[in-house]
N, C-alpha and C positions, 0 to 999 in steps of 0.2 A: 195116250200118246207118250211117249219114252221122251227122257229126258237128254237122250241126244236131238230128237227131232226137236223140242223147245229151243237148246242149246242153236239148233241152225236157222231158225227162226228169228234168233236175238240178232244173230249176225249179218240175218241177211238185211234186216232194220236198223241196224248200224252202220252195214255197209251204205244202206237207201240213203241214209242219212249224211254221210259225209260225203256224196255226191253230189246229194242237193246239195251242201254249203260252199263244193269248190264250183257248183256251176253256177250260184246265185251269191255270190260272195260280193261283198262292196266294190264297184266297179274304181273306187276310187285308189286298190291298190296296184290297180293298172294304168293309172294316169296322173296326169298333175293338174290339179284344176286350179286356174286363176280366175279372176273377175275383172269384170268390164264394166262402166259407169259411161252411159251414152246419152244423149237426146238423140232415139230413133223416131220420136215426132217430134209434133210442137215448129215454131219459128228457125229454128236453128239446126234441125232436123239432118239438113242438107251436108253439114259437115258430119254431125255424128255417123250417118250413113256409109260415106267415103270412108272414113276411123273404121269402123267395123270389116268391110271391105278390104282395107288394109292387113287387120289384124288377122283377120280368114286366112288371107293369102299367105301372112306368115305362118301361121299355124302349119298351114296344108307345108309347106317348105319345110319346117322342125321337124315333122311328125316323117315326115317322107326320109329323113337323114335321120331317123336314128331316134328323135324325139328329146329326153334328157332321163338320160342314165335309163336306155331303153322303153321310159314309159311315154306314153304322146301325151300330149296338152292339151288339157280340156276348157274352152269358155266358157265361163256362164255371166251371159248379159241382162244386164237392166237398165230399161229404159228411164230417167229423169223427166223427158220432157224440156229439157231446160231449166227446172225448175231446183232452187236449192229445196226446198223442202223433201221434195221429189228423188234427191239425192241423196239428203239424209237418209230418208227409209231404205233406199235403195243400198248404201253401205252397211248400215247394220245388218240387212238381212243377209248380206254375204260375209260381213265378218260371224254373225251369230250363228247362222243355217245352216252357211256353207263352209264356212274355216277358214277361205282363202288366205294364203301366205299374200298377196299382191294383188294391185287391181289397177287397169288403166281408167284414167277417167282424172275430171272431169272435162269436157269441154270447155262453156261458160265461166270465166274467171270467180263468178260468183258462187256456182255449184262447188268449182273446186277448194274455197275457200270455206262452205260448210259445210265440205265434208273431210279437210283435212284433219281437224281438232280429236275427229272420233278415229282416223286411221292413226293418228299420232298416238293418241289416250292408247286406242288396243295394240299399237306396234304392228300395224301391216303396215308393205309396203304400196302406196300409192304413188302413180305416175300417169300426169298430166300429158296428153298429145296434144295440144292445144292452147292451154289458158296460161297468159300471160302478164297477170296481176303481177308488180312489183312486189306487195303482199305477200306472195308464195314463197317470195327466197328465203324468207324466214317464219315457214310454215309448221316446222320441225325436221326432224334429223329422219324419219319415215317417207319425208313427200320431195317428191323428185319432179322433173320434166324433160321434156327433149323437145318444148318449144321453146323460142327465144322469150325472155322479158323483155316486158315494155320498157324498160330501162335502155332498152338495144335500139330497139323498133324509131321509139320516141327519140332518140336522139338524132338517129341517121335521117330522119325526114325532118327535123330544124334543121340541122347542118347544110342538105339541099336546098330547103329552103332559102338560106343564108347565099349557098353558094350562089344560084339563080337571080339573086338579088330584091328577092320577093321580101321585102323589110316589112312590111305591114300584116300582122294575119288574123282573119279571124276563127273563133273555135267555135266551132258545132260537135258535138258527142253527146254521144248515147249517156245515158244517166244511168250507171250501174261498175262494178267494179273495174271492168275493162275501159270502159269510156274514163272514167275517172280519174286511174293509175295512167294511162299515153298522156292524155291533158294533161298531167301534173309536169310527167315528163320532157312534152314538148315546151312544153310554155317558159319551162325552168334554163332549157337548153339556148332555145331560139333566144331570149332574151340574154342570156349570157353569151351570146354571138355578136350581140349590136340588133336584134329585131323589135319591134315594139307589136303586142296583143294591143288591138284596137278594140273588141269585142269579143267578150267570151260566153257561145250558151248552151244549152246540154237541152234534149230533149228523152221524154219517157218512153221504155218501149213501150212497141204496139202503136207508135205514133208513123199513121200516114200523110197527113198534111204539114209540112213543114212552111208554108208561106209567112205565118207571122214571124217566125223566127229567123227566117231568112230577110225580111223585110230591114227586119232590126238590123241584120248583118249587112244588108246595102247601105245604111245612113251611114254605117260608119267607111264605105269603100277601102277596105283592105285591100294591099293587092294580090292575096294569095288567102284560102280557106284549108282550115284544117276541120277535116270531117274523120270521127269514127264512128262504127257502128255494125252492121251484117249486112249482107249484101242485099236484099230487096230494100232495105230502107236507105240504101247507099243511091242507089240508082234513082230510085224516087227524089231523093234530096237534090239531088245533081240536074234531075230533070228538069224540077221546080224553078229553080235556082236561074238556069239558063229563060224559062220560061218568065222568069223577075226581069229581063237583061242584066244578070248580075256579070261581068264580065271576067272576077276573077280568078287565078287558075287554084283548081283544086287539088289537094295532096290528103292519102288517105295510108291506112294499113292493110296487110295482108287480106283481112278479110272482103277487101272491092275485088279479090282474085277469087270470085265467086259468079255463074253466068247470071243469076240474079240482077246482078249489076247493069248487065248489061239490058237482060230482057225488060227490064223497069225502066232503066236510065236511056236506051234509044242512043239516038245521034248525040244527045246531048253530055254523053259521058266521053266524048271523043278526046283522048290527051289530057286525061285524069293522070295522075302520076303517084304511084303507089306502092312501099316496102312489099320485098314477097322473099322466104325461104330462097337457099339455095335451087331446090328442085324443080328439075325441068325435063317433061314426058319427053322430049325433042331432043335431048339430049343424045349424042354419041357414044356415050361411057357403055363400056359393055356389061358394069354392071344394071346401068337406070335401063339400058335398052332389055336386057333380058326381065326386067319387073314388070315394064310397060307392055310386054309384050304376052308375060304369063297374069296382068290384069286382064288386058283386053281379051282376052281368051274365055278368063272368067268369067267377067261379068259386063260384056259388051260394050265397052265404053272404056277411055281412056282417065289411068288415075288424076287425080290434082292433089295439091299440098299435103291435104287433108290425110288422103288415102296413103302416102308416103308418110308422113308421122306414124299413121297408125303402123304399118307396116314396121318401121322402126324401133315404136313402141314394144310391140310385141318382142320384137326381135332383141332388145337390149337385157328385156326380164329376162330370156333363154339366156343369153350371155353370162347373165349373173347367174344364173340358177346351174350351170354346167359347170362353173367355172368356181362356185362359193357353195353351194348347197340353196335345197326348196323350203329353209324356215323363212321365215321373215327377217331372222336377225342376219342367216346368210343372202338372202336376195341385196338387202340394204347395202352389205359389204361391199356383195359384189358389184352395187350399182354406183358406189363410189369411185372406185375401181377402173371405170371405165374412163377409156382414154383412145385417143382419135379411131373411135369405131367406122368402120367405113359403112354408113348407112347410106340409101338413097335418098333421102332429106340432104345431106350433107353430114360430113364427118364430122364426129362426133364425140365430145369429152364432157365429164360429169366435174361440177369446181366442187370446191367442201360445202356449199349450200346444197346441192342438191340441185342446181340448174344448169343447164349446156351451155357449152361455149361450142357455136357455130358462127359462121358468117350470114350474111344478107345480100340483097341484092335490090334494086328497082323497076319497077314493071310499068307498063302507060297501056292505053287505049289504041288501038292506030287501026283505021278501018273497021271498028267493029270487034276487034279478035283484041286479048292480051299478050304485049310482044317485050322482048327485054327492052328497058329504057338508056339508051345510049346520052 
């Protein structure tokens, strides 16, 4: 064989070869991958689900416009469970594995609290849809939210309280960093209004019977109850409650804006009265109506709070990342940066902690359905 025909030989094994590599090349130079830290099971399931849902929908919306700086966005989720340990693993595998510049999550006030230390240590950018620990505002200069703190939440329901004339209250919360940080806050607020805590007591999750605890909270006749927690053990509590003939009225957080509430709690959650987000599927706006309208398309069912954070969520990382660059140090910038973003949660500004300044609202019971509270 001549030494031309070896020579064409080399070339055509050369050429093989650098086809393979542009047709099996890391897909990652065509996309932007971020992470997601979710409870897609477990108790708490029910928001993570709505969050993911959200964050879909925005994806499908970036990617359709253009993407950033032409590449689309790519998720990669993990499931927690609700659990911090669960979290833990779950971040490092996506700071180590994966590289992410940024990652939504967590849910649970608790997840997000240990898993900030290690987004902080490695400098990604993490950003909470949901968790509302007071704790988080000084998480580090890396962790972010676009849910309200309990510092917010907690005060505008003493303040109602106040207004209502509801002077006596007692506390039932969830025993964990969400239940913990509203109670500190209510308690601190209402009393510096003129209210007086007659009774204050926390149960563990995974707790279904609430009667002893409640029992407690009848001797002392408060005329108003403050309850937090997730919404199957909200509804249960309320149920019981009424079932004690406890008579007085109850005042909860955003999360009794979940149907759990209802499907547990029955008749008995009738005129529950409870903080919730700006957003509302009902709305007129022609932005919330066009979201509402390309969820239910999607995914059969109309969004709730949850699904609107996440939606937002996603949406503020592209913001940043168009607008600053996809390192971490430029996502961070740009998430500073932000200022009255017009999301469907509600417009939206990032303060020098790392947490939103949005407005609230009040929501109640009325016939079974959740309706704004007048």
């Amino acid at each position: 064989m001549t030494k031309k025909y070896w020579t064409a030989i080399a070339a055509s094994i050369v050429l093989a070869l650098v086809l393979l590599i542009l047709t099996t090349r890391d897909s990652s130079n065509e996309t932007v991958a971020v992470g997601a830290i979710l409870p897609l099971t477990g108790d708490v399931a029910t928001y993570g689900k709505s969050i993911k849902n959200g964050i879909e929908l925005a994806i499908n919306d970036v990617n359709a416009s253009g993407g950033i700086d032409g590449k689309n966005v790519k998720m990669i989720y993990e499931d927690d469970g609700g659990s911090p340990r669960s979290g833990v693993t779950a971040v490092t595998k996506l700071i180590s594995v994966d590289d992410v510049p940024a990652i939504i999550g967590a849910v649970p006030s608790s997840v997000t609290l240990a898993i900030a230390p290690i987004a902080e240590r490695k400098k990604r950018v993490l950003l909470s849809p949901a968790s509302s620990s007071p704790k988080i505002t000084n998480a580090g200069d890396f962790i972010f939210r676009n849910y309200p703190s309990d510092e917010l939440e907690g005060r505008l329901v003493a303040e109602l309280c106040i207004s209502r004339q509801d002077m006596t209250a007692g506390i039932l919360t969830i025993n964990n960093d969400y239940g913990v940080g509203l109670n500190a806050v209510f308690s601190k607020t209402y009393e510096a209004l003129g209210g007086r805590v007659v009774v204050d007591e926390s149960y563990l999750e995974d707790t279904t019977d609430f009667r002893t605890l409640l029992a407690t909270i009848k001797q002392h006749a408060p005329s108003c109850i403050f309850i937090v927690g997730y919404g199957r053990d909200l509804g249960t509590l309320v149920r019981q409650a009424r079932e004690l003939q406890i008579k007085a009225q109850f005042y909860s957080t955003v999360n009794f804006l979940d149907p759990q509430s209802l499907s547990t709690g029955g008749d008995a959650v009738e005129g529950v009265i409870f903080s919730s987000p700006v957003f509302d599927a009902n709305s007129h706006e022609p932005q919330i109506k066009a979201f509402v309208k390309k969820y239910q398309t999607a995914f059969s069912e109309s969004p709730d709070v949850w699904a609107a954070h996440g939606y937002d969520a996603m949406l503020l990382l592209v913001e940043a990342m168009r607008s600053h660059g996809t390192t971490p140090e430029n996502i961070k910038s740009g998430l500073y940066a932000i200022s009255e973003f017009p999301g469907v949660s509600g417009t939206t500004t990032i303060d020098e902690n790392g947490d939103v300044i949005k407005t609230a609202r009040f929501m109640t019971v009325h016939e079974g359905v959740f309706v704004p509270y007048d």
